[in-house]
N, C-alpha and C positions, 0 to 999 in steps of 0.2 A: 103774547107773541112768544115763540118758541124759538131760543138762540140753539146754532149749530153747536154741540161738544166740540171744545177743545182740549187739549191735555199738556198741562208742565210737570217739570220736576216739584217736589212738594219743597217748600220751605219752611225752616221754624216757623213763621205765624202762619202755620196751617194745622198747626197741632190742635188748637181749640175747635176749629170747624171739626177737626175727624174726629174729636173726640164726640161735639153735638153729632156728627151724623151716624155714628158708630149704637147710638143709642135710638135711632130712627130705620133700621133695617129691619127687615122682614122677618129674617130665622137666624138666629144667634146673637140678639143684641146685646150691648152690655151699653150700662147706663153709665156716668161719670163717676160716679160711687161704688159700683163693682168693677172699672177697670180702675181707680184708684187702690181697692183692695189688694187688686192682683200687681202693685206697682205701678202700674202706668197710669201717669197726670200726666197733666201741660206740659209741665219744666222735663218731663223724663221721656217725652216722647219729644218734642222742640231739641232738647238736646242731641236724639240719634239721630233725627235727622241734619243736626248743624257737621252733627262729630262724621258722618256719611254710614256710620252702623245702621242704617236703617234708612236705607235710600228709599224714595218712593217716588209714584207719581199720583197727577191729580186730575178727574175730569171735571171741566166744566162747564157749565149752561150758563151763557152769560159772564155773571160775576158769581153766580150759588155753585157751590160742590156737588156735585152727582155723585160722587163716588172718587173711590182711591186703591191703593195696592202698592204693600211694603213687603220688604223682605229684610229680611238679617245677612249682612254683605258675611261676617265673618261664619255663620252657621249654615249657610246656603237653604234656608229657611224660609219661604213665603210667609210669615208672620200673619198678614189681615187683607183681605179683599172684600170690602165694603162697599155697598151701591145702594140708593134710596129705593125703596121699592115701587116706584113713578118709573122708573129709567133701567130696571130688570128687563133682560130679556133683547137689548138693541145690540150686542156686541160692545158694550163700554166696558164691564168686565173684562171680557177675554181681551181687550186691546190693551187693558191696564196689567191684566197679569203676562204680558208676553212682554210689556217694558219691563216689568219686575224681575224675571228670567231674563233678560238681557244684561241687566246689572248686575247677577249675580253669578253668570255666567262669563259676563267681563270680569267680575272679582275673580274667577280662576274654578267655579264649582262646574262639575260635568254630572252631577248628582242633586239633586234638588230634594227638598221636604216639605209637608206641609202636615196641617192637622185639620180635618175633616168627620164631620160627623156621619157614624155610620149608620145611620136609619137612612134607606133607600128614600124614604119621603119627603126629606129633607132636600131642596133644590143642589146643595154643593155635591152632594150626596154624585148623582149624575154627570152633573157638572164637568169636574175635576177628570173623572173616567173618559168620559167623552172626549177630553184631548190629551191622552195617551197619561195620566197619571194614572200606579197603581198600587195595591195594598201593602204595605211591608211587614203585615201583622200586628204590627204594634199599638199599642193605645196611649195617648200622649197623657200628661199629669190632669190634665180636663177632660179626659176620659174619650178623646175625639181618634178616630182610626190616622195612625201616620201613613201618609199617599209618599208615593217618592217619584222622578220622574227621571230619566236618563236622558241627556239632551241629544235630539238628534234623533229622540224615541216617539216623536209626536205627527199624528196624521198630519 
């Protein structure tokens, strides 16, 4: 049986589920062992979200995570938008990343950023363009195109 998506704010004990589900996406996974490499565990992602550096929300089916979407309040940064590859493609995404830009745009940013991969073939590739993000040149330390978004800028 198929529950309706619902969506909260994420809580510290949601750190473990995005980290599992983080390692369950389609294109750009990172398993619990390479986002440990890059610093982020349980205790380091539980913590931004207690400390609010890393607001986010959460969709879910039932009681299972589908998906999430953070950002960095003080960098005005979308951080990670993650969704299982079952639940691609329904608008759970883009409802998770417009609450993300809501809070970071209540934090005071009129400028937003994120890091995208620049291979066209790649789903965020599209994605991100398709509601008014766009290139600023740059290539983030993971090697991913920085998108930027001006708010107020989007179909």
């Amino acid at each position: 049986m198929t529950h309706p998506i619902h969506y909260r704010r994420a809580v510290p004990g949601d750190a473990a589920a995005c980290i599992d589900l983080r390692g369950r996406t389609r294109e750009n996974a990172f398993s619990a062992a390479e986002l440990a490499g890059l610093g982020i565990t349980e205790d380091s992602w539980a913590a931004g979200i207690r400390d609010d550096v890393l607001p986010g929300h959460i969709a879910l089916e039932g009681e299972h995570m589908v998906g999430y979407c953070f950002g960095d309040r003080d960098g005005g940064e979308i951080v990670v938008l993650a969704m299982l590859p079952s639940h691609e493609g329904q608008g759970i995404g883009r409802r998770l990343l417009d609450m993300s830009i809501a809070d970071l745009v209540e934090a005071g940013h009129s400028r937003l950023i994120l890091g995208c991969a620049a291979d066209p073939a790649v789903r965020s590739h599209g994605f991100y363009r398709y509601l008014g993000w766009r290139p600023t040149g740059e290539i983030d330390a993971l090697g991913d195109e920085v998108l930027e978004l001006h708010v107020g800028a989007r179909p």
